[in-house]
Each structure stands twice: as C-alpha cells, then as structure tokens.
N, C-alpha and C positions, 0 to 999 in steps of 0.2 A: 280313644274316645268313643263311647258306646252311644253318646247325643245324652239327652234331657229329653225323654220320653214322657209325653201329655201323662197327667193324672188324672185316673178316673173316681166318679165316685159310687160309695161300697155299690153294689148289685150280687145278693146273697152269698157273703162270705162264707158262713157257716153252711155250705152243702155237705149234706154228707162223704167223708172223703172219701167212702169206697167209690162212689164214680166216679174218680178221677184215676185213685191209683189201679198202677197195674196187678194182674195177680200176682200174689208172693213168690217170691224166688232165693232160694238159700244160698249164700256163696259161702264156701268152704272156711272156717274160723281161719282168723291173722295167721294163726303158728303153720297152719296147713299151705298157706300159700305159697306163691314161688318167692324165690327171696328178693329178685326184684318188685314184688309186689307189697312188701314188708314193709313197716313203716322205721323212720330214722332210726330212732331206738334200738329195734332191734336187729335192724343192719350194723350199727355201731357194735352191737354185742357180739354177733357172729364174727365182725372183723375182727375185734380185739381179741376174739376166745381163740382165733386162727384156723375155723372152721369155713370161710372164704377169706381172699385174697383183696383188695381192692382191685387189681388185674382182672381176677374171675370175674368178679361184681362188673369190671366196667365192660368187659368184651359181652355179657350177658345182655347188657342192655344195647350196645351195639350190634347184637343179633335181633335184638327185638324191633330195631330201628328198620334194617333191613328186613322182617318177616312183616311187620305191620303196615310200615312208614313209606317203602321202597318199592311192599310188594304186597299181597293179604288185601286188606282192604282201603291200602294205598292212602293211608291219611294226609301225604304230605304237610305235616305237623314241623318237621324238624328240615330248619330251610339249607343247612351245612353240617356238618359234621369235623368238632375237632380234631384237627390229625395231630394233637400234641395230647391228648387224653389219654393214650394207652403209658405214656411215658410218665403223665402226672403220677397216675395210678400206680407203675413201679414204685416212683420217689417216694411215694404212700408207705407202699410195701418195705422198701431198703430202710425208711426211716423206723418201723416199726420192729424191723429183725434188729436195728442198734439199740432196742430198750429204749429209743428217744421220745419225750411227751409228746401224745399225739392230743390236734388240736379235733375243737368239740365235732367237725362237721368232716375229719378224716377218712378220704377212702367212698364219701359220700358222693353219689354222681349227679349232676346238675346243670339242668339248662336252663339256655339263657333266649329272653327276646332278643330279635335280632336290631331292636334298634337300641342296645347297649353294646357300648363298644369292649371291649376286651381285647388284653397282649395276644392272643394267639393269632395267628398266621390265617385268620378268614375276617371278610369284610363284614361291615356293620352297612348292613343295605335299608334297611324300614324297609322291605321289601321293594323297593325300588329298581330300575334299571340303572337308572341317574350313578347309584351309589356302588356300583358293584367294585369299584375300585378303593370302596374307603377302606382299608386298612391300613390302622394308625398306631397299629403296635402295642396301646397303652390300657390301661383295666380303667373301668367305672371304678369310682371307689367303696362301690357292694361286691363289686366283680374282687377288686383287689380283698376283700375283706375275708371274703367266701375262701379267697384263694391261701390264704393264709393263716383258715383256719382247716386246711386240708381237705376240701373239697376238688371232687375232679370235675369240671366243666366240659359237658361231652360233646357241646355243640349251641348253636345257634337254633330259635324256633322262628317259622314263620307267623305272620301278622297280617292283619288287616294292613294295606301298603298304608306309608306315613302314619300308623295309629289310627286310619281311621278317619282321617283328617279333611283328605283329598274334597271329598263331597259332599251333598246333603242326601243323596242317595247313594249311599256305597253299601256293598255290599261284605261286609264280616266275613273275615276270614281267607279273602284273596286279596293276593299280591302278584304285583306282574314280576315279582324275582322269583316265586317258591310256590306259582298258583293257587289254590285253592285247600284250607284246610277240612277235612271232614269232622261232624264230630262223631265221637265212635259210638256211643249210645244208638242210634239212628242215622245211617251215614245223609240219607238224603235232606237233614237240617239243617237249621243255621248253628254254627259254633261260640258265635255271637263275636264280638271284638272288644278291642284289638288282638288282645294276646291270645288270641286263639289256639294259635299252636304250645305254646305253655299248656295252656288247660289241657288242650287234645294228647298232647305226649306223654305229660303224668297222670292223665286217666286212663290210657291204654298199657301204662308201662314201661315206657321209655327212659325213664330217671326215676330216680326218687324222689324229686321234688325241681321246680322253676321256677324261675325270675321274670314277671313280667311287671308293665307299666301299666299305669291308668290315670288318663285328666278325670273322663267319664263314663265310669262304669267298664273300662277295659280289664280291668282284673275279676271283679264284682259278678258282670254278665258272664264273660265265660267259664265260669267255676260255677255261678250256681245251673248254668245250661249242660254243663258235663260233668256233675257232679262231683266238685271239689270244692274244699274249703281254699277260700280267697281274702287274704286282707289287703285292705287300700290305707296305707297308714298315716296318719298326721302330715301334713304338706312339712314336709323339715326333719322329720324323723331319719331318714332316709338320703344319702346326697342325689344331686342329679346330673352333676357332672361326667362330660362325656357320656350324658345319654341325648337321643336325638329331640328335641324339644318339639313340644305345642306349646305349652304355657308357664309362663313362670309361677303364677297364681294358683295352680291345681295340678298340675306335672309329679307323680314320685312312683319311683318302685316299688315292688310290695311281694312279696312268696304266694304261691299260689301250690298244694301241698293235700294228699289225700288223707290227710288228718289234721286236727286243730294242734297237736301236740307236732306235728313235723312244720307247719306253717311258724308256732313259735319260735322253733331252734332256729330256721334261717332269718327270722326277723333279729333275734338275738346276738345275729353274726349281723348282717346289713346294717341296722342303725348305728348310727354316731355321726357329731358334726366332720364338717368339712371345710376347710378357710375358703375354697375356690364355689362352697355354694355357699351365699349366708342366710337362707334360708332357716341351713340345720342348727344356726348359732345357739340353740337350746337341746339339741339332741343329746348330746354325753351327759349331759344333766337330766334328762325325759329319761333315757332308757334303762333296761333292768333287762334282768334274767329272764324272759318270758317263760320257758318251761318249768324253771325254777313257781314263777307266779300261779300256776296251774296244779299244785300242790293244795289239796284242800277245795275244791271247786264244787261251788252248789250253788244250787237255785231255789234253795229256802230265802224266803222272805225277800226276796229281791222283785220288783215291781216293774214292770216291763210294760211299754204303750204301746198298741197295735193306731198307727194313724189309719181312719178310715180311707180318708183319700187317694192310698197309696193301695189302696183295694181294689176289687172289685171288677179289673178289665181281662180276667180267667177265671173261668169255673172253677181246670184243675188246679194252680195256686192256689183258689183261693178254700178250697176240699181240702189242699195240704195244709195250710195254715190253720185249719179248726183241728185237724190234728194233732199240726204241732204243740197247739194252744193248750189243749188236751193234755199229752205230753208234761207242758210247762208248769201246770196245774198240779198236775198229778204227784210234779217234784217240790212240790211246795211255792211254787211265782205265784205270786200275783201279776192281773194281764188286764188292762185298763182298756178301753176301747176308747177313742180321741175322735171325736167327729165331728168338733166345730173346728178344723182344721185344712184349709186346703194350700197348701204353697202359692203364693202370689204369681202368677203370670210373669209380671216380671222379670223374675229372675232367668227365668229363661232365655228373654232376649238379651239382659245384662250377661248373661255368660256368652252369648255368641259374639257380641261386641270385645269382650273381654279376649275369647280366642283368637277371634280374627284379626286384632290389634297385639296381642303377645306373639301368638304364631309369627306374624309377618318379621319381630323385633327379634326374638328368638333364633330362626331359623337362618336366618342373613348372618345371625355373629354365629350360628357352631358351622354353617358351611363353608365359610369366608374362613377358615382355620383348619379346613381339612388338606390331605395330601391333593398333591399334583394333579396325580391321577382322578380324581373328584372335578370333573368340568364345571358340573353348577355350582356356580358359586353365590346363586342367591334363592330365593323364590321365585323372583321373576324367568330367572334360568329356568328353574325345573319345569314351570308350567309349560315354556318354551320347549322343553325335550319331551315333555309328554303328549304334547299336542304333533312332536315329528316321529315319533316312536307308535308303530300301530297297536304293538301291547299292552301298552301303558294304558290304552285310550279305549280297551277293549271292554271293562267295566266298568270304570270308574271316570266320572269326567274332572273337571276342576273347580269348580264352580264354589265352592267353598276356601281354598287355595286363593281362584280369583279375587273372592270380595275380600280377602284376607292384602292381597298385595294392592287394594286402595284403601286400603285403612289408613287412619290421619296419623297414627305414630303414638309411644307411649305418654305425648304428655299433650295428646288430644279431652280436653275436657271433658267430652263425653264418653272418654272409656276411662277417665280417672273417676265421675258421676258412677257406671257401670259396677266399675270393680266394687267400689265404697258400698255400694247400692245392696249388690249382692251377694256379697259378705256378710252386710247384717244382714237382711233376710233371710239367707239360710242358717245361718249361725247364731249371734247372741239374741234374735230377733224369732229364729225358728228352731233349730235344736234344742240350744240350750235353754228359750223359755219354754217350749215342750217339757223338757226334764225338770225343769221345777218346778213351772205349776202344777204338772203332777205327781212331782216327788219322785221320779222313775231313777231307775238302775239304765234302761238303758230302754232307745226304740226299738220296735221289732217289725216285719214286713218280710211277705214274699218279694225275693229279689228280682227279678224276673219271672214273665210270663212263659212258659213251656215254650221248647227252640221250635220256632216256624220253618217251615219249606223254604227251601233256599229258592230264591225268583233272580234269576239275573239279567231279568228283564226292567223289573221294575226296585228292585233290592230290598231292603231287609225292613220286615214287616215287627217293629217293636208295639208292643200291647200298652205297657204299661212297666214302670222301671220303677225301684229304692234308692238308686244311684244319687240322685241329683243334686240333694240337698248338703248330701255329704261332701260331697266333689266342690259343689258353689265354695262351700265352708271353708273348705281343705279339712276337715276332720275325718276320723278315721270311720273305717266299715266295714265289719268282716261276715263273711254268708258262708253257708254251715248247710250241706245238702240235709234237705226233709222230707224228703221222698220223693216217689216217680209220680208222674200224670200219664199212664198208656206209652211206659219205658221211655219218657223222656225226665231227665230229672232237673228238680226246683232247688232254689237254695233258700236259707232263712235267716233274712240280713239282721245285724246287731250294731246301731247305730249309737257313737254317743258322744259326749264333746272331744274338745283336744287335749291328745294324751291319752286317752285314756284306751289304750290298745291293751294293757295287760286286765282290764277289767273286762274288755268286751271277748278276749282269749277266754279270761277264766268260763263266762255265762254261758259262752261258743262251744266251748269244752264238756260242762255240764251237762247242755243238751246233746252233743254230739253223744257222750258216754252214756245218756239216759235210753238211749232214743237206736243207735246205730244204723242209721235211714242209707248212707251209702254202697251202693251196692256198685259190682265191680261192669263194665260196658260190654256188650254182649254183640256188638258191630251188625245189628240190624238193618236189614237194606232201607226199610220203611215200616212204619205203624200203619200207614194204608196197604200194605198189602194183606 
C-alpha cells in the first residue's frame, strides 16, 4: 500500500519537457542486449530454437543476483533465493529434449513478493521478523498457475515490511527481514512501495519478469519510479489466496514486467477464479489471451482524459506528460483535459477506515492458520513482537497497525457506510462517470511524482499519486514508463472501468511502441552529485 496521496491542483502542466527530461541516452536495440535483458518473447524463442537452455538462462540471472543484488550496487531487491530453481529449470530442459508441449511461460524466470506464499522450501516473511518461519509448503494460486505453465521461480523479493502497512510514516522499500531496497536508476531514492524489490530486480535484471501486490499504489508506484510497466488488475481477476492480506476490498496480485507485451503474458497465466477466494467468481469468464489482445493496437481515434487534479504537484511529470500528450496526439488520440474534477476528500478517509477494519479481520484469520513455527498469531501479537524486537522498531513504528487492532470489526456500521461510500465515489460515481461524460477510451495521468531522497528520518515524501481512485474502485491501472525527469523515471497511468485490462494493455502497448521512453538503469549514486 503506497497510501492515497493529496491531489493537487494543475500548476503549469504543459512546461516544456526538456526541463525536466534528462539528456538522451541510447541503449543498445532489444536484439543487442543480454539475453537476460530480452523480453518474454524472445526468451521463449531462443529456448525453444535451443540456442539457451532454461539451466543457462536461470544460473544467468542468479549471477546477476549476486553481482548486483549481493554485491555491485547492493540493491537488496531479492530477500531469498530458491534453492529448488536450478532443478525447476532442468525439469524445463528434460521436458523439452522428450518433444513434450511446453507450457506458454516455459523456461521463463520469475520472481516472486515475498508476501506470497509458494511450495518451495523458503518462507513468506512480508518482510517481517515475526514470519521468518512461515514456511507452508503450498503455491498462491498465481504461484501454482505460473508454475504450471513452466515457469522457474528464482526467488523471493523484498518489500516494504507488511506491504507497507505498519505506519503512516513508513518508509518504502525496507523491511526489517531483507533491509532496505535501492532503486537502481539513482540508488540514493525512494523505490517507492511496496513491491519494491519486484520493480528493483526486473529493472536491473534479475528475472524476466515479477509478481508483486498492491491495495495502493504498491505495484503502480514502484514501476512507474523504476521504470517498468505495472498493472494492478480488477480486484477478482486475480486469486488472493495464500497471499499475506491488508484488505479484502482492494488486495490483488498483478505482473510487474519491462514490457507491456511481457506484463500481458503473465497476466494471461495468473488470472482465473478460485473457490477459496470468491472474489474471482467472475475471473474465468473476464479473462482472455492478453498478448493475443495486443494484436492490432492503436491509438487512432481513441479519446483519453487527462484529470487536471491529478496534476500539477511536479514540474518534471508534469514536462513528461505534455510530451507524452504530444506523443498521443501525434498517433492519432484525442486528449481531453477534465478540470471540473477533483476526488472527494472523503474517500480518503473512507479507505483508511476501510483498511484498518479489513487489515485487523484479515490478518487474524491467515496468521491463525499458519505453521507452528509462526508465534504471532494475531495482530495483536505482532505489534507485541515489534515493539520487543529492536529492528522491527528501527524505521517503522505501528501506529497504523495500532488503530487497525481498535477497529470495531467488519460489521461496524461505520466501515460498512465507508466501504459503500467509497466504492461509489471512486467508481460508478468517479471513473466510470468520467468515462462517459466524456466518451473516453480511457484516463490518463502521471503516476507518480519523480522518486524523492530516501529520509528515514522523517520517511517518504509522496507529491502527488494516480493510484487512488483506482485502488478505492478495485479497478484496474496499468503505468507505461514516459520518460526521465534528471534520470529518474515517471510512468504514464491508463485508468479505466472493471475489466477492462485487455483495453488498457492494448492503448499501454500503442504508446509503449510509439514512443519507447524506457531506458535501461544506469545505478547512479545521485542526481545531486
């Protein structure tokens, strides 16, 4: 959970965007680069032509884990590493020397948040101390999904501890299990949260692609602050089971992926229902082939609304957005500007009510069903172990946690008011009558403000967010890096009702191919030096 960051309103959107972005810099075309740096596609290709191995492929990146991760510029991104991955990867290999169908995401290496549980032999901590012994042997059912469509699972990423959750001052990106992630554009900023280490490991190269979560803005921020495409999809799309909860209301997994075309193919594998969440009870019937959907992808005649509110609290966003605009223009969109719009106050508080009343209901029934070894077994426990544990207590206090374990329970009126509240406002009240009163394809908005100085004094300094309204919703939101601000890079979110993930792939896609604003992380000490 990234929080519900204030909106501001616009203050000169259209700056010219050479003041923001950095000077040009070429990185070497797709076919040129390393082949851990290569996107799905044509990793698949190389496997199957038997020009690498899935073996090759995974020990590659387990070199990269150790030269970047371990050692180099020490991102601590990736919080374990699975010791059953080099074996997956044979089974890859043996299955493929028998002529046997390999499945769509075969051979393909992939990590995972660490507050998803998976069969391998390492624990699911949420970056915790509390958790270090949760190992419960059994897959997420994205985990299990991935895993069966011959993917190799290299490891566990670190997280903002509990998603994010702990505080109202936390600080993104560290956890007292896996410390502190960097991000590698500029090491000394924020990576933003939760899934930090997701974002940080597939931008530097660690996998080809990761799993992380998001209630708000945990997939969304860190992909557009390290320059990856991130989708946060449909609350139900997705299962949640055997993942470590905040909310029932706004909780779902999502790919986070240095291409909009690799972000599809695991969305593709992940979606479908599940009996044990009923949530997805509409998923097998929502989902489709997403790369398949990206066949034919333009941004002729499609109408896109830029909300002003969601404006205006950066220069360099908002430099990038008159360029992207530009861009969008250029391919044929129309781009509507919305300025009698601002998100109701409200809802802000109605999500905090909202989390701190699910959190508390939530978290009591998946710890209350962990192994042995797992001592807290509630909320109340854990605040108790962090409060006797010095590292727990060393950034992050509880104080959000707290008011979360007086909360009156889920069938407290005033967070049944809440939830109802803020549902419509953000949704059939606020997306969706956006999208029709002005006929839109879809919304559009800098995701995030350029990663701020990491302070772990005073903690993470958010400008201004796109997250919120989508998160409130539970509708989907995918961000599409659009360039740098002075080498730190912005994403550029595509907001639009439920469901509609394979529409906001295809537009994501468009721009991505129009535009190719991703550049690869270059592990800058600092922009102020």
């Amino acid at each position: 959970m990234a929080g519900a960051a204030a909106m501001k309103t616009l203050a000169g959107w259209a700056i010219a965007a050479v003041v923001a972005t950095s000077p040009a810099r070429a990185d070497p075309p797709i076919t040129e680069q390393p082949i851990t740096e290569q996107p799905i596609a044509r990793q698949r290709e190389a496997l199957a032509a038997g020009t690498i191995s899935a073996e090759r492929l995974t020990r590659l990146y387990l070199a990269a884990v150790a030269a970047k991760d371990r050692a180099g510029p020490a991102l601590h991104s990736v919080i374990a590493v699975n010791p059953n991955a080099l074996a997956m990867a044979r089974a890859v290999d043996a299955a493929r020397a028998r002529h046997e169908a390999a499945g769509p995401l075969a051979g393909i290496v992939i990590l995972v948040k660490d507050n998803i549980e998976t069969a391998d032999p390492i624990a699911t901590t949420a970056g915790s101390l509390a958790m270090t012994g949760n190992i419960t042997g059994r897959d997420s059912p994205a985990i299990a999904r991935l895993r069966a469509a011959g993917a190799v699972i290299l490891g566990k990423t670190n997280l903002s501890e509990w998603a994010n959750v702990r505080s109202f001052h936390g600080l993104s990106g560290w956890s007292a299990a896996g410390g502190y992630v960097k991000n590698p554009y500029v090491l000394d900023r924020s990576p933003c949260g939760s899934s930090a280490g997701s974002a940080a490991a597939v931008a530097a190269g660690l996998a080809s692609a990761a799993i992380g979560t998001e209630t708000d803005g945990s997939i969304t921020c860190p992909s557009s602050l390290i320059g990856l495409v991130g989708l946060k999809p449909t609350v139900g799309l997705v299962s949640r089971t055997y993942v470590v909860p905040i909310s029932s209301s706004q909780d779902t997994p999502g790919p986070m992926a240095r291409t909009v075309a690799d972000a599809a193919a695991l969305l593709s594998v992940i979606a479908g229902s599940d009996p044990a969440d009923p949530a997805t009870a509409q998923a097998d019937a929502r989902k489709t082939d997403y790369v398949a959907a990206l066949a034919g992808a333009s941004l002729k005649g499609k109408r896109l609304g830029i909300v002003k509110s969601l404006t205006g609290y950066s220069p360099g966003a908002d430099a990038l957005l008159a360029q992207a605009v530009a861009a969008l223009k250029a391919r044929g969109a129309e781009v509507i500007e919305i300025a009698d719009y601002t998100a109701p106050a409200v809802i802000d508080a109605d999500e905090t009510l909202v989390l701190q009343t699910e959190l508390k209901a939530t978290m009591n029934a998946y710890l209350a069903g962990l192994p042995a070894a797992v001592k807290t077994r509630t909320l109340a426990d854990v605040i108790a172990f962090d409060k006797g544990e010095p590292r727990e207590s060393a950034l992050f206090a509880d104080d959000f946690f707290e008011q979360a374990q007086a909360s009156a329970g889920l069938a407290d009126p005033a967070y049944l008011k809440a939830r109802a509240e803020g549902r419509r406002l953000a949704g059939p009240e606020g997306i969706d009558k956006l999208l029709a009163d002005h006929r839109l394809d879809a919304l559009i908005a800098p995701t995030e403000a350029p990663a701020w100085r990491i302070d772990t004094v005073d903690g993470d300094h958010f400008l201004g967010s796109a997250t919120g309204l989508a998160a409130v919703a539970g509708y989907p939101h995918l961000t599409v890096p659009m360039g740098e601000a002075r080498g730190l890079p912005v994403g550029l979110s595509f907001i639009g009702p439920a469901w509609s993930e394979a529409a906001l792939l295809r537009l994501g896609y468009a721009y991505e191919q129009a535009t190719h604003m991703r550049k690869r992380p270059r592990f800058i000490p600092s922009v102020d030096e």
